[in-house]
N, C-alpha and C positions, 0 to 999 in steps of 0.2 A: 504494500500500500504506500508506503512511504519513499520507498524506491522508486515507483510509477512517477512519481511527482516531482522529484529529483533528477530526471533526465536520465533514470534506471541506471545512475550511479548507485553502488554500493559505499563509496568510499569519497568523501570530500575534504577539502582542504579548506579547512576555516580559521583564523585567528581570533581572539577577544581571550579576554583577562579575567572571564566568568562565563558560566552556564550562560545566564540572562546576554550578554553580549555575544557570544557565537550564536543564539539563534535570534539576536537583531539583524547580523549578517545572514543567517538563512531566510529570513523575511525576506530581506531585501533582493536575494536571488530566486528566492523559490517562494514567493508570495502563498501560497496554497498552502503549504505548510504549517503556517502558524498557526493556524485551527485546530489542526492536528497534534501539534504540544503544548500549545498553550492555553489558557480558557479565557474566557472574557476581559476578566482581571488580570491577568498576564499572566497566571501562577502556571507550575507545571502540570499536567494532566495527569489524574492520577492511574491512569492506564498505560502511562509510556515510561519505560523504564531509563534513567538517565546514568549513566558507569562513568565513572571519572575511572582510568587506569583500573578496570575492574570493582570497583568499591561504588554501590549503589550511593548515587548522590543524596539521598535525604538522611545517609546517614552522617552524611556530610555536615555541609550547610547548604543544600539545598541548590538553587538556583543561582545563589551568592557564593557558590565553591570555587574558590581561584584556580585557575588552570593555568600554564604554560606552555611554553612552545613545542616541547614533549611531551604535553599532555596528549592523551587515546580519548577521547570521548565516543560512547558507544548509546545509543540513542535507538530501544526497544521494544515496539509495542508490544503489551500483551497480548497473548492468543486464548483465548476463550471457547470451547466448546458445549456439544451435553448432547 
């Protein structure tokens, strides 16, 4: 789903110095997208999973987790069945 909208990139090249700022830059190239992670309020969706280097970001600080230049951000939706 999120891939579709991406330009069926798996793998992107983003900068910013926070969760919240790498997907200001995704906004801004992949406009459709923000729907998809973000909700009205900005906050993150609670159906999409956010990995800084492995480590679920709310256990973090959230949206406000500082990243850099070697940071992996890995950005998951859930799959739900039944």
């Amino acid at each position: 789903m999120l891939r579709a909208i991406a330009d069926d990139q798996t793998v992107l090249e983003v900068r910013g110095a926070t969760i919240t700022a790498v997907l200001d830059e995704l906004r801004a190239r992949y406009p459709a997208l923000e729907r998809r992670l973000r909700d009205e309020s900005g906050a993150l969706r609670r159906y999409v999973n956010f990995y800084v280097d492995g480590e679920e970001c709310r256990r973090l600080s959230g949206a406000d987790t500082p990243l850099s230049a070697a940071t992996e951000l890995m950005i998951i939706p859930s799959v739900a069945g039944g």
